[in-house]
C-alpha atoms as an extended CHARMM CRD file, in Angstrom:
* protein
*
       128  EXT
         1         1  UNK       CA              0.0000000000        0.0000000000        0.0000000000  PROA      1               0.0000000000
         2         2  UNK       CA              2.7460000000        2.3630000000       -0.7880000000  PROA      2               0.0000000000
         3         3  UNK       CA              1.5980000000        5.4380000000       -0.9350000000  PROA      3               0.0000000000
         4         4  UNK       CA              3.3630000000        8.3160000000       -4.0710000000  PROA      4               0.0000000000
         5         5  UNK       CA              2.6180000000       10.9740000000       -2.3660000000  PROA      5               0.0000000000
         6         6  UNK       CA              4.0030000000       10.0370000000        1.4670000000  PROA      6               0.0000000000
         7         7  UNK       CA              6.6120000000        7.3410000000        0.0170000000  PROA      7               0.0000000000
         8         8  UNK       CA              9.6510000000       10.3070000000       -0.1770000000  PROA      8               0.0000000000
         9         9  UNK       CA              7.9710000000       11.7980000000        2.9900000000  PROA      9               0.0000000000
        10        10  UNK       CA             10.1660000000       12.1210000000        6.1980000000  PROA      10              0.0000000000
        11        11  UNK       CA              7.5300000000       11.6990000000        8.8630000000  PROA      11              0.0000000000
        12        12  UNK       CA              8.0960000000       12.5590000000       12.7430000000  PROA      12              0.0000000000
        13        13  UNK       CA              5.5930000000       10.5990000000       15.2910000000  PROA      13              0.0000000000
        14        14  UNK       CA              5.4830000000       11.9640000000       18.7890000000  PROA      14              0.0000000000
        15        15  UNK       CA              3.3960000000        9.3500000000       21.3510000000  PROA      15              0.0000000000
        16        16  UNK       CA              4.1960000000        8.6560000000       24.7900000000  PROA      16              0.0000000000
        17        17  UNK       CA              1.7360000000        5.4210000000       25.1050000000  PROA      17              0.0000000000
        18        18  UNK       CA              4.3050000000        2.3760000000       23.7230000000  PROA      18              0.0000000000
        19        19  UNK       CA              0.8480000000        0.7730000000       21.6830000000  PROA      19              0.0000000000
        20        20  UNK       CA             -0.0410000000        3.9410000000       20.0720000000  PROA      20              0.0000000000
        21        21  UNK       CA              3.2540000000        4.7480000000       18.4750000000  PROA      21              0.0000000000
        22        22  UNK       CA              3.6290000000        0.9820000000       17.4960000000  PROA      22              0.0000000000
        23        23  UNK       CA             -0.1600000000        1.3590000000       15.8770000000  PROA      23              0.0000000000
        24        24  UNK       CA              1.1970000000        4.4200000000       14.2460000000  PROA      24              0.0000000000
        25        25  UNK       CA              4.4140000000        3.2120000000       12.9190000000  PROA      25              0.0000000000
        26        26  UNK       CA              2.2390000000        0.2610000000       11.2640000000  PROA      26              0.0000000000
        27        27  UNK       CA             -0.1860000000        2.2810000000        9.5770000000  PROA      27              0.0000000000
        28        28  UNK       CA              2.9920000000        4.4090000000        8.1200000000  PROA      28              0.0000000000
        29        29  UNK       CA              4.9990000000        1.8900000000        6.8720000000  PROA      29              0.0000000000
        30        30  UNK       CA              2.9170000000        0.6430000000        4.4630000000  PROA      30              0.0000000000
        31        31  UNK       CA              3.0970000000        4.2520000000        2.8620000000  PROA      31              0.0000000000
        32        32  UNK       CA              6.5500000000        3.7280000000        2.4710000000  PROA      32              0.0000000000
        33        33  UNK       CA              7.5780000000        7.0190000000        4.2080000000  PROA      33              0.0000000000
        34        34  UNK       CA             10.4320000000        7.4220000000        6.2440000000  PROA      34              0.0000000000
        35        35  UNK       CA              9.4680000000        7.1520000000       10.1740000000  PROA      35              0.0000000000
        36        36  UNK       CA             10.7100000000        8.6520000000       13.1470000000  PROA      36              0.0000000000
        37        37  UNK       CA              9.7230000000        8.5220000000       16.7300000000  PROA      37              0.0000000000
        38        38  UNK       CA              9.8210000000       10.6190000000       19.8780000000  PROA      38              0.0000000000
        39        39  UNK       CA              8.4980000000       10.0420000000       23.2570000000  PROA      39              0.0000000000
        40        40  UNK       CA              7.7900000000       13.1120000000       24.9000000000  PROA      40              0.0000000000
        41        41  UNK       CA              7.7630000000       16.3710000000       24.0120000000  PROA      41              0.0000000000
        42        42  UNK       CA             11.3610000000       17.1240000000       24.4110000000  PROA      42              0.0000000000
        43        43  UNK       CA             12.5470000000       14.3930000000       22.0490000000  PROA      43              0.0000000000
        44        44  UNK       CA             10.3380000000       15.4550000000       19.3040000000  PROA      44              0.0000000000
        45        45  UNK       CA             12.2210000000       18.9640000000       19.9450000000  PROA      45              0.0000000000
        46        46  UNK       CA             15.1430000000       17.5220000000       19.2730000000  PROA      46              0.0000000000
        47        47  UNK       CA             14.5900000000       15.1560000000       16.6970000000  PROA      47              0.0000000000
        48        48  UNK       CA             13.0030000000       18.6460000000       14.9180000000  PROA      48              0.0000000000
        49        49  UNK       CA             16.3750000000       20.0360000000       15.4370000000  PROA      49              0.0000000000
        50        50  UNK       CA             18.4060000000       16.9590000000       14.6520000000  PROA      50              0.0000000000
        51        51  UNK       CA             16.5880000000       16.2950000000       11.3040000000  PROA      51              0.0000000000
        52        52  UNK       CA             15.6070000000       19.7780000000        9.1320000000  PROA      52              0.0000000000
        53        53  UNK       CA             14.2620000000       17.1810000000        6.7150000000  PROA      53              0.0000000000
        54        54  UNK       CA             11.5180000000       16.2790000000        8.4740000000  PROA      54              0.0000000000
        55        55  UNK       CA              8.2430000000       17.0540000000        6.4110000000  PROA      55              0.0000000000
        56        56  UNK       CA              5.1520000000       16.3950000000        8.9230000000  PROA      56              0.0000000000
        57        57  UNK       CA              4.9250000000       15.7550000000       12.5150000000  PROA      57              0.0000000000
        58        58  UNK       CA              2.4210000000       13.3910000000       13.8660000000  PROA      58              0.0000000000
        59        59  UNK       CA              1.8610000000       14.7690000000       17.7930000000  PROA      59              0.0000000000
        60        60  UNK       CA              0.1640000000       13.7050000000       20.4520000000  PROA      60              0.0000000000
        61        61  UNK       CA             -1.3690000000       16.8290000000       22.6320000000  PROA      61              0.0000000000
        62        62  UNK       CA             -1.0610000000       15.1910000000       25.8390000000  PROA      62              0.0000000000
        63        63  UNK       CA              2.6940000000       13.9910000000       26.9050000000  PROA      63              0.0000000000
        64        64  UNK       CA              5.3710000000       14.3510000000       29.5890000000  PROA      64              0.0000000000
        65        65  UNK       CA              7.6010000000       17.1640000000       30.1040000000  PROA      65              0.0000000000
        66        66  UNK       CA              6.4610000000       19.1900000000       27.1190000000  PROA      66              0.0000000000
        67        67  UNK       CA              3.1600000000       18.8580000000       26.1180000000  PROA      67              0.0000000000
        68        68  UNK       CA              2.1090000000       19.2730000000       22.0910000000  PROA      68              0.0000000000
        69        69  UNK       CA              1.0820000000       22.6100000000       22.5300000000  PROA      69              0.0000000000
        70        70  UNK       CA              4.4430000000       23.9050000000       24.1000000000  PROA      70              0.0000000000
        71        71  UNK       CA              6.3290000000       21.2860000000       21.7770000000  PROA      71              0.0000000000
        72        72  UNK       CA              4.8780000000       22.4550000000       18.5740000000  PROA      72              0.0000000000
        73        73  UNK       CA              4.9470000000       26.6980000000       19.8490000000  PROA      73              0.0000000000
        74        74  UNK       CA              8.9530000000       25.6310000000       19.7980000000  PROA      74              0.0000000000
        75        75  UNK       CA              9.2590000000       23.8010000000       16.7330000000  PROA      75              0.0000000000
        76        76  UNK       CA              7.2190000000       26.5560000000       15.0440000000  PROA      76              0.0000000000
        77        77  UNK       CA             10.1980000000       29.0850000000       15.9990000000  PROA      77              0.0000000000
        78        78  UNK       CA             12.6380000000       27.5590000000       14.2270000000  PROA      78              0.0000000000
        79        79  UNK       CA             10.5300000000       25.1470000000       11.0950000000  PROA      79              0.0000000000
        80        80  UNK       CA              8.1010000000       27.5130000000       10.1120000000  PROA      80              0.0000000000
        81        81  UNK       CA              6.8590000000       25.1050000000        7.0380000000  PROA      81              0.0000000000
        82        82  UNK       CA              7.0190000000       21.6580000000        8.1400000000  PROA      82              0.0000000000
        83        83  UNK       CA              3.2380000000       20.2110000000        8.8640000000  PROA      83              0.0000000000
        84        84  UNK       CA              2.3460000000       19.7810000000       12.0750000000  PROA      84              0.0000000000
        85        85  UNK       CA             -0.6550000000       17.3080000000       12.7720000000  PROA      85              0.0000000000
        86        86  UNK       CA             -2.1140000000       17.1630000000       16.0890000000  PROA      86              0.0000000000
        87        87  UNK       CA             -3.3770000000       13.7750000000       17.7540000000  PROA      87              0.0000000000
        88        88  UNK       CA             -6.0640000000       14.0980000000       20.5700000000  PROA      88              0.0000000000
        89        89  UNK       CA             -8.5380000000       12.0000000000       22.4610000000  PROA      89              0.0000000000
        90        90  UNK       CA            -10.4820000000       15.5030000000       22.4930000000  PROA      90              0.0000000000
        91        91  UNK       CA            -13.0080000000       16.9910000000       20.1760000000  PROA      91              0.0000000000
        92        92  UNK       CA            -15.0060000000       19.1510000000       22.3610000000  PROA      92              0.0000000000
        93        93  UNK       CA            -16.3940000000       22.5970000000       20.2190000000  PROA      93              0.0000000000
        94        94  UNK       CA            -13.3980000000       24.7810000000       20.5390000000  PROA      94              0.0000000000
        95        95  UNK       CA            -10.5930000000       22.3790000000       20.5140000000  PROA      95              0.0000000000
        96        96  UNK       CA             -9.9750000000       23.0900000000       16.9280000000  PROA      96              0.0000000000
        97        97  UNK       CA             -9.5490000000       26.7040000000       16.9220000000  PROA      97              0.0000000000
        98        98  UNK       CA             -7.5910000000       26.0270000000       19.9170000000  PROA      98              0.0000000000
        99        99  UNK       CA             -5.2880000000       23.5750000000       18.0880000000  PROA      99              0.0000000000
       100       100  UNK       CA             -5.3390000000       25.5630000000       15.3350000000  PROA      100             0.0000000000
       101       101  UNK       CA             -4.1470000000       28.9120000000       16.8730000000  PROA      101             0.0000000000
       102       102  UNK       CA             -1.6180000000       26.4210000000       18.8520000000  PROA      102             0.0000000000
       103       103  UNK       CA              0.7870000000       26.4050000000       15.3770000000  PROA      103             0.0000000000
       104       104  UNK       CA             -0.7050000000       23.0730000000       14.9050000000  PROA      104             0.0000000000
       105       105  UNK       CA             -1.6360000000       22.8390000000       11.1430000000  PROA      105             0.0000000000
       106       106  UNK       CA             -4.4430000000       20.1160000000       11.1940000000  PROA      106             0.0000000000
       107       107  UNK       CA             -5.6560000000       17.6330000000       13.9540000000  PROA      107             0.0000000000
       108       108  UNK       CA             -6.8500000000       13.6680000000       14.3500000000  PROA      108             0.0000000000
       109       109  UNK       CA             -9.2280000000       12.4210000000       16.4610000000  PROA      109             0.0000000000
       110       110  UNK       CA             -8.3470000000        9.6420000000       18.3150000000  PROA      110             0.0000000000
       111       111  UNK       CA             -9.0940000000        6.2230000000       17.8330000000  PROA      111             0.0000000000
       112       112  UNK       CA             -7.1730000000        6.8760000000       14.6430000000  PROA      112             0.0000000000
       113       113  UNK       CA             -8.7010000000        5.3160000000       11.7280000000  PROA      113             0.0000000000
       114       114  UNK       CA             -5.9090000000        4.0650000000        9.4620000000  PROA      114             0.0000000000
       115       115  UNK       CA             -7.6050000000        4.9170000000        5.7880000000  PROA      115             0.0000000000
       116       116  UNK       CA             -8.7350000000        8.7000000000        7.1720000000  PROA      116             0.0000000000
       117       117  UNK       CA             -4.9210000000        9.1580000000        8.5210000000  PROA      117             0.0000000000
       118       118  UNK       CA             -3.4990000000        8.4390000000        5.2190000000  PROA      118             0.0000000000
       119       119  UNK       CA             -5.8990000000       10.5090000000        3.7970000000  PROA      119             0.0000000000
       120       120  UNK       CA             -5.0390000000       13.4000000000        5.7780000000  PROA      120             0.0000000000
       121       121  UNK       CA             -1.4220000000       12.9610000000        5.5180000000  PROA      121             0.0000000000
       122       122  UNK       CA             -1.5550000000       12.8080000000        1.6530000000  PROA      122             0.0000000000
       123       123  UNK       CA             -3.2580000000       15.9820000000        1.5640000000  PROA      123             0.0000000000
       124       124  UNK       CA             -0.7760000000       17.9420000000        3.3620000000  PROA      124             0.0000000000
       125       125  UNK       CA              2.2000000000       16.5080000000        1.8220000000  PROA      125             0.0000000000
       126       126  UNK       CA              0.8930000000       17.3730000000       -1.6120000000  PROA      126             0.0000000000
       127       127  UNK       CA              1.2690000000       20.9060000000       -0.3000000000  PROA      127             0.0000000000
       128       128  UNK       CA              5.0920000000       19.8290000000        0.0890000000  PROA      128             0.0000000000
């Protein structure tokens, strides 16, 4: 199920829960895009840092140390461009204006439905 569009794509997930990210990283791979992975906050930071060639991130609002909000405020500072998805549990009326204004550029609702994440995904990164 490779994917043209997401296949060259260099793709960032930040989850703290071990089953997500692993759920995550097997709905990617069949796209055939590069995958990273960050635990908290911080680490997504830093892999932000570490790899300018990352085109989306995949982030989870709640996590430790940093949470998405704060995380993706930073990463907006210094990769103005690169998509930033949002992942919440939360879809209350509001949330997505709050996401939104957050630097976040779209946002998933979880559970995360594996045909609607590739959709989503594929329309950003033809904006790439």
């Amino acid at each position: 199920m490779e994917n043209e569009y997401l296949s060259t794509k260099k793709i960032l997930i930040v989850e703290d829960d071990i089953s997500s990210r692993l759920y995550l990283n097997k709905i990617l791979e069949k796209t055939g895009a590069s995958l990273l992975s960050a635990c908290d906050g911080k680490e997504a930071i830093e892999a932000a840092k570490a790899n300018p060639d990352i085109d989306i991130i995949l982030m989870d609002i709640q996590l430790p140390l940093i949470d998405g909000y704060g995380a993706a405020k930073v990463i907006r500072e210094f990769r103005k461009n690169v998509i930033i998805i949002a992942q919440t549990a939360y879809s209350l009326l509001g949330d997505r204006e709050k996401i939104i204004a957050s630097g976040f550029d779209d946002y998933v609702v979880k559970p995360i439905f594996p045909q609607q994440l590739i959709e989503k995904l594929t329309k950003f990164s033809r904006k790439i």
